[in-house]
C-alpha positions as a printed NumPy array, in Angstrom:
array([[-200.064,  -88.465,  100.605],
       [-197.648,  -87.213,   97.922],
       [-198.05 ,  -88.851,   94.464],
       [-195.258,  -91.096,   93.269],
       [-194.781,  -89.969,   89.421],
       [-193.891,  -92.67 ,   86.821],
       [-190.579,  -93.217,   86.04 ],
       [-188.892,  -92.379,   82.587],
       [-190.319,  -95.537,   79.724],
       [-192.652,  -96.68 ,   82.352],
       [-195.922,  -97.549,   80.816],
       [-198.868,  -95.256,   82.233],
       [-203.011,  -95.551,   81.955],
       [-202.533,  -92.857,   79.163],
       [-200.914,  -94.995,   76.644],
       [-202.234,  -97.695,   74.015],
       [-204.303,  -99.802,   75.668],
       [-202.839, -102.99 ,   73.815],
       [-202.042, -106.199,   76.772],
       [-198.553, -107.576,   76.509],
       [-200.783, -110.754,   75.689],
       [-201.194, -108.986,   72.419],
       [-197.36 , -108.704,   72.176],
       [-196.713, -111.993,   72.865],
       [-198.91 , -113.787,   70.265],
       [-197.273, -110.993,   67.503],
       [-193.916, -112.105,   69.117],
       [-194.114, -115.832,   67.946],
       [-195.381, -114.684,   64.114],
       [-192.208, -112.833,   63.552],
       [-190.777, -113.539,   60.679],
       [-194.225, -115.262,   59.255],
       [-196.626, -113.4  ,   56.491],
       [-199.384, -111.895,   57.724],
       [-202.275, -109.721,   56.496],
       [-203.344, -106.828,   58.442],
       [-207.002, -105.546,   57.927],
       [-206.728, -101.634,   58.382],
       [-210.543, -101.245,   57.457],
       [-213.245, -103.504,   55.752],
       [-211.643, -102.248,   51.922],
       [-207.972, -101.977,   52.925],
       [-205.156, -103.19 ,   54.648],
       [-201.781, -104.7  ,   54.3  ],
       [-199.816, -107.648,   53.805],
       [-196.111, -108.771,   54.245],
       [-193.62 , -110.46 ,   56.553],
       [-193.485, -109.269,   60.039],
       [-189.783, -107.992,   61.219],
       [-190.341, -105.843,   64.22 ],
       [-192.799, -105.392,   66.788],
       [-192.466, -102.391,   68.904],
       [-193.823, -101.277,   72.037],
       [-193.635,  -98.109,   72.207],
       [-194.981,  -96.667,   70.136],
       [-197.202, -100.056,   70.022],
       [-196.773, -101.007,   66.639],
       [-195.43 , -103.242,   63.786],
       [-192.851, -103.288,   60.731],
       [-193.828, -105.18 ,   57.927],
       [-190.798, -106.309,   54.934],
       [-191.621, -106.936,   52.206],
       [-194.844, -105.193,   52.333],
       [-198.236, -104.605,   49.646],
       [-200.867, -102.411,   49.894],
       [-203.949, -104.959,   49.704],
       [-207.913, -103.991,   48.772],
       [-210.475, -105.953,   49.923],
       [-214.113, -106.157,   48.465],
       [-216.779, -108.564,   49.033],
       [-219.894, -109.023,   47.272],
       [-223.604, -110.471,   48.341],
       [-223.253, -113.443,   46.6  ],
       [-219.501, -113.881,   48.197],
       [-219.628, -112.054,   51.313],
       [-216.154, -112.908,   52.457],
       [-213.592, -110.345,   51.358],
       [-211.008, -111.561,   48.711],
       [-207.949, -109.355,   47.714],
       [-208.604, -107.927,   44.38 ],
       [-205.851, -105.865,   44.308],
       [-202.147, -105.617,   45.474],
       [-199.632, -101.976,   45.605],
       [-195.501, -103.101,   46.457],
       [-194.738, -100.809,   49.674],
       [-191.616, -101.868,   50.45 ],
       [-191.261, -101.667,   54.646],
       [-193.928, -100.274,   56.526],
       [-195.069,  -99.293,   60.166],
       [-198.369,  -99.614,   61.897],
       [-200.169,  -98.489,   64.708],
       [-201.412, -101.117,   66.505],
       [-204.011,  -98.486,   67.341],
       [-205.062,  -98.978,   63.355],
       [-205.106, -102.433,   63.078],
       [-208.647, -103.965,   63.171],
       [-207.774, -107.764,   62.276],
       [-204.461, -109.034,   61.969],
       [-204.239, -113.444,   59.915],
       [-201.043, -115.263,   59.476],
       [-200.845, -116.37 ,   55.934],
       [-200.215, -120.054,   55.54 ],
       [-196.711, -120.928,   54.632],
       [-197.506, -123.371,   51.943],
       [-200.082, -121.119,   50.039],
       [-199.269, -120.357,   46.25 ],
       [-198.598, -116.485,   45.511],
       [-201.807, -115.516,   43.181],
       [-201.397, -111.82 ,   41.943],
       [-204.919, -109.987,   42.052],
       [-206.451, -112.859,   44.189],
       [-205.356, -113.43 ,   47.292],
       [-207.705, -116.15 ,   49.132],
       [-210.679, -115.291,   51.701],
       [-209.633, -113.882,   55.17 ],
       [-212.587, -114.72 ,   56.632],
       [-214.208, -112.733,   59.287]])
């Protein structure tokens, strides 16, 4: 039996392994703040514009570099410190946690609120 080879933008086992379920649940935060944990000491927050399939990925607006740190007596990471980025891109491949940021919550530079985890 010949093999039938993908054709051109079709998705194959090869790619991201990310379910469009993923896609839709970034689909209805557009437009919403989020904070996206790159590792347990970093990540990234700001409004999401764009979300991209291929590659599988997201544009933050508005975006800030965020660190993290926790401590044994308050093991829940807070942000202790914020970098303006402007617009920024990112793998979904990267991401390990992605939080929408409540709407009503008051803009505290240096101190950003627990993301729990």
């Amino acid at each position: 039996m010949a093999e039938i080879a993908p054709s051109q933008g079709e998705v194959t086992g090869t790619m991201s392994s990310v379910s469009p379920t993923v896609y839709h649940m970034l689909e209805r935060m557009m437009g919403k703040r989020i904070l996206v944990v790159i590792d347990r000491d970093f990540g990234y927050e700001g409004k999401l514009a764009v979300v991209s399939h291929n590659p599988p990925g997201i544009w933050l607006v508005e975006g800030e570099a965020v660190i993290l740190r926790s401590t044994v007596i308050s093991p829940i990471p807070q942000i202790v410190n914020r970098e303006a980025k402007g617009e920024i891109f990112l793998h979904l491949d990267a991401v390990q946690r992605l939080e929408s940021i409540p709407e009503g919550r008051p803009e505290r530079k240096g101190s950003g609120g627990s993301i729990g985890g």
